[in-house]
C-alpha positions in Angstrom: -76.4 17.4 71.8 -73.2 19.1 70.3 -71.6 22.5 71.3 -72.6 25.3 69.2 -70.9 27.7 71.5 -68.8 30.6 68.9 -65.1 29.1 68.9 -62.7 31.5 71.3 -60.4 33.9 69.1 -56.9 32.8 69.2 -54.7 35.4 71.3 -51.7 36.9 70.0 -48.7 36.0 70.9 -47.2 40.1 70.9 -43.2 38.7 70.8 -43.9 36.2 68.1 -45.5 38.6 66.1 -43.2 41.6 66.7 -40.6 39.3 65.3 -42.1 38.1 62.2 -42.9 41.6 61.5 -39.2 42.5 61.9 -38.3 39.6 60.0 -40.5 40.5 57.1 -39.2 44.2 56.8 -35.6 43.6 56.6 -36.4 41.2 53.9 -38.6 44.0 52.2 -36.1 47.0 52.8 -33.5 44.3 51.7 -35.2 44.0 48.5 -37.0 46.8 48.1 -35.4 50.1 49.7 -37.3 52.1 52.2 -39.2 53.8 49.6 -40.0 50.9 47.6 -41.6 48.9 50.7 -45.3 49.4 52.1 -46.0 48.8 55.4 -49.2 46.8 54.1 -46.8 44.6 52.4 -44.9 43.5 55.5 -48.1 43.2 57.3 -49.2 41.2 54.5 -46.1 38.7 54.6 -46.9 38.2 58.1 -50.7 37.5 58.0 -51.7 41.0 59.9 -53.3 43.9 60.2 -51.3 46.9 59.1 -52.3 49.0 62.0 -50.2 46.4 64.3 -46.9 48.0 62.8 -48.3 51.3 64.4 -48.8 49.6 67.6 -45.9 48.0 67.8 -43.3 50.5 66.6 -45.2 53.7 65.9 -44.1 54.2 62.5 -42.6 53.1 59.0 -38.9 54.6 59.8 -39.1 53.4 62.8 -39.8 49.9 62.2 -37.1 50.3 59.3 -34.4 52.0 61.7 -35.1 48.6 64.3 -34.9 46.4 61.3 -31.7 47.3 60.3 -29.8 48.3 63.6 -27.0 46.1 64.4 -24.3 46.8 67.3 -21.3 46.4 66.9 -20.1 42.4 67.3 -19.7 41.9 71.0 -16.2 42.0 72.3 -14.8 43.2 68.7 -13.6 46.4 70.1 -13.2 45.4 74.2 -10.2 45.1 74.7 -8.7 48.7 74.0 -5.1 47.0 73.5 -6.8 45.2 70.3 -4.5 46.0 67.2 -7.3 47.8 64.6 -5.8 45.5 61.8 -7.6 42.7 63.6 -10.8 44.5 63.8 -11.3 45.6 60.4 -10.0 41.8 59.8 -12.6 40.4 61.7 -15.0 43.3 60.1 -13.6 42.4 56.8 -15.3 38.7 57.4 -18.0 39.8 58.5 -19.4 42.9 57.2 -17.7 42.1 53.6 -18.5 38.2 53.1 -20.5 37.2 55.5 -23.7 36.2 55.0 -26.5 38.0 56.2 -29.5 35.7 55.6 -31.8 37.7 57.6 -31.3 41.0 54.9 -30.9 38.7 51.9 -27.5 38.3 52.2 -26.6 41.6 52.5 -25.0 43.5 55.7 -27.5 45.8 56.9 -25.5 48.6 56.5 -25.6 47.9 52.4 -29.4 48.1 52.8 -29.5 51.2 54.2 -27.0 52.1 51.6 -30.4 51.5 49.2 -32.1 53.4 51.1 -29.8 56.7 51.8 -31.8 59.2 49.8 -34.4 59.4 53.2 -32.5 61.7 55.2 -33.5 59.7 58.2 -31.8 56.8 57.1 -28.5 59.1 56.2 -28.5 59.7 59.8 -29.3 56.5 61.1 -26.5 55.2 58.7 -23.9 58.0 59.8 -24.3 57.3 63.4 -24.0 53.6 62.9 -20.9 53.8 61.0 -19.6 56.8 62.6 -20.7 56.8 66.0 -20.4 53.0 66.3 -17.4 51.7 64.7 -15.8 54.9 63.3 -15.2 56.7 66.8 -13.8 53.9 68.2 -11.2 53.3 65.2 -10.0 57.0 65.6 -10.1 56.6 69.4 -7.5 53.8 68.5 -5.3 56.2 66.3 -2.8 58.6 67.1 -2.4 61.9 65.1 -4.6 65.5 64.5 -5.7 63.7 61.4 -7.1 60.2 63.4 -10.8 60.9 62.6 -9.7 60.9 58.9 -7.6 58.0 59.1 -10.8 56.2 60.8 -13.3 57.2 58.1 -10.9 56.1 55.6 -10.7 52.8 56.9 -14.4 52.5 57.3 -14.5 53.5 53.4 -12.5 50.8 52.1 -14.6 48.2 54.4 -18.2 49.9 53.3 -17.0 50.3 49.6 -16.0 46.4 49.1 -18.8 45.8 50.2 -20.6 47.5 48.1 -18.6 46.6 45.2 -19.3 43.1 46.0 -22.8 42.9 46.4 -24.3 46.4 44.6 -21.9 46.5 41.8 -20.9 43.3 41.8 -17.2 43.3 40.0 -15.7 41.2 38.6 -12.9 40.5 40.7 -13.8 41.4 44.2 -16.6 39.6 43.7 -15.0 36.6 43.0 -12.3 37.1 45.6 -12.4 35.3 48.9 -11.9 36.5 52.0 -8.5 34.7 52.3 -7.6 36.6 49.4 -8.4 39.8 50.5 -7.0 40.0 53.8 -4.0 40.7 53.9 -4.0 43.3 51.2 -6.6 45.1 53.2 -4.3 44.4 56.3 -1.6 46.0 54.4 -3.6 49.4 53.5 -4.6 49.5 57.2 -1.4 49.2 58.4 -0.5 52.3 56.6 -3.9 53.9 57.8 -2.3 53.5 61.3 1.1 54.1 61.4 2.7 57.4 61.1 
């Protein structure tokens, strides 16, 4: 005599399946943009049911806005006797040319870049950039005009980027990183010196 009895269904492993689904939207929004990506589609990627993404993070922006949060690197900006020429340097690696495999290759900042006509994603992207890095740059800086001097900093570092990977020129985009660092030490150096 055999068991007929109906096979158990498998339980859900809730983390596991939180993380694929992160893992499958920052590829999509990578690719796609936030307007170009369907929450079916991630669901789809992962093998689930679309209502899951509601379950689990209660919306499409804000599934994209935990997709493509990342805090600053630990202990970049600890120590406040840190020169900011070696921040941006090690920003420059990182941000610039590293390689973001999770987003495609991009740095998640560039992907919300994509995705900046949602005005939700312009202020998730301002108070990355400003509140996270930004603030702490003109904290750094001396001067009524600090804040500026940040921003400006944090434009060169966001625009490379984007001329490297969106436009993708010529010669930044052939330019290593040991190429490019001391001339964007050099305009820093200005930025922070009166």
């Amino acid at each position: 005599m055999t068991d007929t009895a109906a096979p158990q269904p498998r339980r859900r492993d809730r983390g596991a399946t939180r993380a694929a689904l992160l893992d499958a939207a920052r590829l999509r929004f990578s690719r796609q943009g936030y307007d170009g990506t369907g929450i079916r589609e991630i669901a789809g990627d992962v093998g689930v049911d679309p209502a899951l993404i509601s379950r689990y993070f209660g919306s499409k922006e804000k599934l994209y806005a935990e997709a493509v949060r990342v805090d600053v690197p630990s202990g970049l900006t600890s120590n406040p006797d840190r020169p900011l020429v070696h921040i941006t340097d090690e920003l420059l690696r990182e941000v610039v040319f590293g390689d973001w495999e999770q987003f495609d290759g991009e740095h998640p900042l560039l992907v919300m870049l994509r995705s900046s006509g949602q005005p939700a994603v312009r202020e998730q992207l301002r108070d990355q950039i400003c509140g996270d890095y930004l603030s702490d740059f003109a904290d750094r800086l001396q001067g009524d005009d600090a804040a500026l001097r940040a921003e400006l900093i944090g434009a060169l570092l966001l625009g490379m980027g984007v001329m490297r990977s969106v436009v993708d020129s010529p010669a930044l985009g052939k330019a290593s990183y040991e190429e490019t660092r001391m001339l964007v030490a050099r305009l820093v150096h200005t930025l922070t010196h009166k």
